[in-house]
C-alpha positions as CSV (number, residue, x, y, z in Angstrom):
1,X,25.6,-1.0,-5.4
2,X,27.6,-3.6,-3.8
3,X,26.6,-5.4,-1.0
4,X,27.7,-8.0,1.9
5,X,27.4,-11.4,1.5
6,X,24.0,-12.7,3.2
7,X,22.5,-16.3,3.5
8,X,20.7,-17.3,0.5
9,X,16.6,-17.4,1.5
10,X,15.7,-17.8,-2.2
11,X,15.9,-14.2,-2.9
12,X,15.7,-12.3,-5.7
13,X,17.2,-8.8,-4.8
14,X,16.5,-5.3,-6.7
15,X,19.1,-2.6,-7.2
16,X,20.1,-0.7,-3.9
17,X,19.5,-3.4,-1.5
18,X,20.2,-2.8,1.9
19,X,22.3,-4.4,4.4
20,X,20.1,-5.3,6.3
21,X,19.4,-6.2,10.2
22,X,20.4,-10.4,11.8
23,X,18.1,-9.4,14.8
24,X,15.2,-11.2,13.9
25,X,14.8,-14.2,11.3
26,X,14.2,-12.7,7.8
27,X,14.2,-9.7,8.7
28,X,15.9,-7.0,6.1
29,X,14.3,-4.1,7.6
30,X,15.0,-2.6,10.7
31,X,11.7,-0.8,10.5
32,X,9.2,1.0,7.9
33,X,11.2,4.5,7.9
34,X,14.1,2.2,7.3
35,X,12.4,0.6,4.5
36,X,10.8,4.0,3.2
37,X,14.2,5.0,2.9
38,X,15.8,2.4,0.9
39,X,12.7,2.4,-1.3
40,X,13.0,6.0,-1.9
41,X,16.2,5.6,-3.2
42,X,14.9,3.3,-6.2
43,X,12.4,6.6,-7.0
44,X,14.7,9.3,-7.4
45,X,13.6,9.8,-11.1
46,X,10.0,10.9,-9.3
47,X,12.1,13.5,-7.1
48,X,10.6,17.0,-7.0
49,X,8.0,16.6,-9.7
50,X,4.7,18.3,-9.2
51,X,3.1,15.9,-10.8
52,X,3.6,13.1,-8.4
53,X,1.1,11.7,-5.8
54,X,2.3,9.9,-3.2
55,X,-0.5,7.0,-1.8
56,X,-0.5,5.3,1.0
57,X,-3.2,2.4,1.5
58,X,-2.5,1.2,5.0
59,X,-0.8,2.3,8.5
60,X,2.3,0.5,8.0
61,X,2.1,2.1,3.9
62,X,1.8,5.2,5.6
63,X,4.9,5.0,7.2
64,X,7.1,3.7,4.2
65,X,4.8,6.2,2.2
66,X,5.7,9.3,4.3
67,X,8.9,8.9,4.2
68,X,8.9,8.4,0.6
69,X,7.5,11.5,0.0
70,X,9.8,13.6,2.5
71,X,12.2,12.4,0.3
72,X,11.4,13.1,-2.3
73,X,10.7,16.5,-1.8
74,X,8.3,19.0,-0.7
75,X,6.3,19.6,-4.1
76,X,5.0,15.8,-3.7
77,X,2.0,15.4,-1.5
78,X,1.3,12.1,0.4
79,X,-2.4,11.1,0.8
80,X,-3.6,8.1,2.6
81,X,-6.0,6.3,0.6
82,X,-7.9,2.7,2.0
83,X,-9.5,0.6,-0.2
84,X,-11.6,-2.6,0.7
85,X,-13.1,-5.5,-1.8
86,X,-16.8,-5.7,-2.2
87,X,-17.4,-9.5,-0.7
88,X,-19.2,-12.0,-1.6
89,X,-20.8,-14.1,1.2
90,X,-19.1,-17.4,1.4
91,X,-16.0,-17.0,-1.2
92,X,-14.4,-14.4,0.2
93,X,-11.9,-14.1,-2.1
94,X,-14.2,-13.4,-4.7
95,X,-14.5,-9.5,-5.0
96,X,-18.0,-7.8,-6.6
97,X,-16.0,-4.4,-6.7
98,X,-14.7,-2.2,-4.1
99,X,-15.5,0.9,-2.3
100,X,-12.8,3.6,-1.4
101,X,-12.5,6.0,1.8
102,X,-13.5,9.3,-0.7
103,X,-16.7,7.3,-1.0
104,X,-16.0,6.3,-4.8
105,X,-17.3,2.9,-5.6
106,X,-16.2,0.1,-8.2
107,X,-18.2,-2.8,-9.2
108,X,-18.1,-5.5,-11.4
109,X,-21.6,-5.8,-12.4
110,X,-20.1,-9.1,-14.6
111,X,-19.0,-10.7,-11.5
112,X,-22.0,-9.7,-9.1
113,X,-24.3,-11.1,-11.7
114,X,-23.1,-14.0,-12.3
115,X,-23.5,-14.8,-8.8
116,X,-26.9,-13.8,-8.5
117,X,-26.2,-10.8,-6.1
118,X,-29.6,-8.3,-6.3
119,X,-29.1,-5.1,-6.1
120,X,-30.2,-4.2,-2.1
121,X,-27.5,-7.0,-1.0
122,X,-25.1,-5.3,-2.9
123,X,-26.0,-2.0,-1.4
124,X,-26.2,-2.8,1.8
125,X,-23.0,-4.1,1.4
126,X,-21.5,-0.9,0.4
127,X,-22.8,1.0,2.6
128,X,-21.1,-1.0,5.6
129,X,-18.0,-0.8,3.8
130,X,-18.4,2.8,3.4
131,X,-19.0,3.6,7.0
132,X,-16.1,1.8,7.9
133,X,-13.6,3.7,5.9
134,X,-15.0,6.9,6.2
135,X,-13.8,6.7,10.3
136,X,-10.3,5.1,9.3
137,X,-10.1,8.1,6.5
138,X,-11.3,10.9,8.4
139,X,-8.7,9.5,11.1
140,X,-6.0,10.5,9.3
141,X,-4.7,14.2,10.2
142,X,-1.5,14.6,7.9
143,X,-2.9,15.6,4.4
144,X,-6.6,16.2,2.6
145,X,-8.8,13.6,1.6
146,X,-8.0,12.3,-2.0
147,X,-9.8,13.9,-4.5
148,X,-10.6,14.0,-8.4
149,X,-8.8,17.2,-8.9
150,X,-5.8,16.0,-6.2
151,X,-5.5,12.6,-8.2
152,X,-6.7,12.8,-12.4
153,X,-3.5,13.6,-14.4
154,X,-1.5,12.5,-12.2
155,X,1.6,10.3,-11.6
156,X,0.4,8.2,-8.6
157,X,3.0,6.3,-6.7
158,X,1.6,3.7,-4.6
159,X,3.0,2.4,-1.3
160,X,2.4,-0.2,1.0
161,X,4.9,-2.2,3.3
162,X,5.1,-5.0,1.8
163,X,2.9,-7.5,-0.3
164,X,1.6,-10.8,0.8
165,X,-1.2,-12.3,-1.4
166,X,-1.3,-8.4,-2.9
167,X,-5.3,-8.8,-2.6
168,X,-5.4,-4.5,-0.8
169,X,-2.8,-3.5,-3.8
170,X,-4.8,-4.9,-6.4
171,X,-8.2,-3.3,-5.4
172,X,-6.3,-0.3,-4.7
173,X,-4.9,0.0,-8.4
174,X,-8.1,-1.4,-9.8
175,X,-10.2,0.7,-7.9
176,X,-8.2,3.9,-8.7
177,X,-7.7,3.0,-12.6
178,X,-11.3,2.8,-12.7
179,X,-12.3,5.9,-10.7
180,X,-9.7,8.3,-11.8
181,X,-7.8,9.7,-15.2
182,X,-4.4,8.7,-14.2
183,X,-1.4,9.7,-16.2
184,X,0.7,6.8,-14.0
185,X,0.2,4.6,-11.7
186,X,3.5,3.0,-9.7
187,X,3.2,0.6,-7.3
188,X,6.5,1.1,-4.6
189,X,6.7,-1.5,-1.9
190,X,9.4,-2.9,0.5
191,X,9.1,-6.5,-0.5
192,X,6.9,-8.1,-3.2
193,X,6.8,-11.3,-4.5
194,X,8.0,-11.7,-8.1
195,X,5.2,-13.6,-9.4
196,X,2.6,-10.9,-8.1
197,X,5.2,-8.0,-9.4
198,X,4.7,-9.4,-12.8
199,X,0.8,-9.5,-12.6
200,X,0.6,-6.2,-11.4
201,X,2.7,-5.1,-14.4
202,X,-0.3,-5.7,-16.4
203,X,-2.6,-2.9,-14.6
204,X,0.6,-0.7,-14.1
205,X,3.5,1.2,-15.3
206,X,5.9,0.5,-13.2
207,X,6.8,-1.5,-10.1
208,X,9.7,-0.3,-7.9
209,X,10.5,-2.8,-4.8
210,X,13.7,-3.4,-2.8
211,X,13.6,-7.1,-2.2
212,X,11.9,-9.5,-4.8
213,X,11.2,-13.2,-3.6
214,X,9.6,-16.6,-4.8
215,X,8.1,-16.5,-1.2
216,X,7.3,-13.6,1.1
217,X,5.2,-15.1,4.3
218,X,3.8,-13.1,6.3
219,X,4.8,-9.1,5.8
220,X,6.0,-8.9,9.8
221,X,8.5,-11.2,9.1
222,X,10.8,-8.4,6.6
223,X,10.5,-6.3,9.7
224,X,13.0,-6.7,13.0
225,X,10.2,-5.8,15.4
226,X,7.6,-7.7,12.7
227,X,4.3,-6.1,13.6
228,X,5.2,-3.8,16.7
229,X,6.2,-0.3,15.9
230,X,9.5,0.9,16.9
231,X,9.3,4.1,18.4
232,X,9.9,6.0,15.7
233,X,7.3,4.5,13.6
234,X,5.4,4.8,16.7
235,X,6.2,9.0,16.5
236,X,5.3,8.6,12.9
237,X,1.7,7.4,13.4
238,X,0.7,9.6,16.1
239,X,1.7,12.4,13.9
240,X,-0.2,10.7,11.3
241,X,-3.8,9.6,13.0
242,X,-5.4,10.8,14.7
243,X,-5.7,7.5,17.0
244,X,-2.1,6.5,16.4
245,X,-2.0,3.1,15.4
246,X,-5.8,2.4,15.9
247,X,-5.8,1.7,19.8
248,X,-3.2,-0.5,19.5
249,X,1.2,-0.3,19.0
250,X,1.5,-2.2,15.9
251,X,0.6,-3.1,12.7
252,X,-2.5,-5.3,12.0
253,X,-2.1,-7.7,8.6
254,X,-5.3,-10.2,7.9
């Protein structure tokens, strides 16, 4: 698809790139729906298959991920689906597992022993975790709660907004390749940075993205408004949630 010329940012750009907004430094995107809809585009082999779950693992996902699924068509569900690491007190990179807003839980027993975590940390750990998602889960209003007969055999196409250090995407992937008998798992995001798209190609079959970069910042940046909805994304999570965007008009990255 041929596009206009635009100033070289160290870019590497996917098929079906966009023209995209000079509003705001960066930014490609005049919004999520814009963004769900240019990404949709690059998952048209996925159109109308029943066996296709779209998954959504945060607000702003939700956004790009309903869209996705509108598109491509009615037989393809979209869930939202949180996941959070396990953490370890003082590295908090360092994951022991992670716990999911159906309540499924992951560890890595090989990890938690080798740093000494006992058993009642690691439980009261979870069990904050899990109390957590189940409000952000139960908040959203738009489909059912994930599920083993919803998600085993299936082709699961997972979407988030974009991908910073890809920490939330990797649990999420993890977590469901763990939990579930997937027939597929593809990861669909907005913007993903090319070193983490080929790392994730080791736990997945596929990763579809619009814009591929040797640096990506911070998420908000892809975006025009960066990490205040526009009113339609605005619309879109107040049709979503039950709280909208969680008491607040934007999007929350750590």
């Amino acid at each position: 698809m041929a596009t206009e010329p635009r100033p070289n940012y160290g870019l590497s750009l996917s098929s079906n790139v966009i023209n995209g907004s000079r509003r705001r430094s960066w930014a490609v995107f005049d919004d999520r729906i814009h963004a769900g809809e240019q990404l949709a585009n690059n998952l048209h082999e996925y159109a109308g298959d029943p066996n296709v779950v779209v998954l959504s693992i945060s607000r702003g996902g939700a956004v790009v991920g309903s869209v996705v699924a509108s598109a491509l068509g009615h037989r393809v569900p979209h869930l939202y689906y949180v996941v959070r690491p396990i953490p370890y007190a003082g590295m908090p990179r360092l994951s022991l597992g992670s716990v999911a807003g159906d309540g499924s839980v992951r560890i890595d027993n090989g990890v938690a022993r080798s740093v000494g975590v006992g058993d009642r940390a690691l439980m009261r750990s979870i069990e904050e975790i899990d109390a957590e998602l189940g409000l952000e889960q139960a908040s959203f209003c738009a489909g059912p709660v994930p599920t083993r007969e919803l998600l085993e055999g299936k082709t699961l196409v997972v979407v988030d907004d974009g991908m910073e250090a890809g920490d939330t995407m990797r649990e999420a992937v993890m977590h469901l390749k763990h939990c579930y008998r997937v027939s597929k798992v593809v990861v669909a995001v907005p913007v993903c940075l090319a070193d983490l798209r080929k790392q994730l190609l080791r736990h997945v079959e596929q990763v579809v993205d619009i814009v591929s970069t040797v640096f990506v910042g911070s998420i908000a940046r892809w975006y025009v408004l960066g990490v205040t909805a526009s009113g339609g994304e605005q619309r879109a999570l107040d049709q979503m949630f039950v709280n909208g965007s969680g008491g607040g008009r934007g999007f929350d990255y750590e």
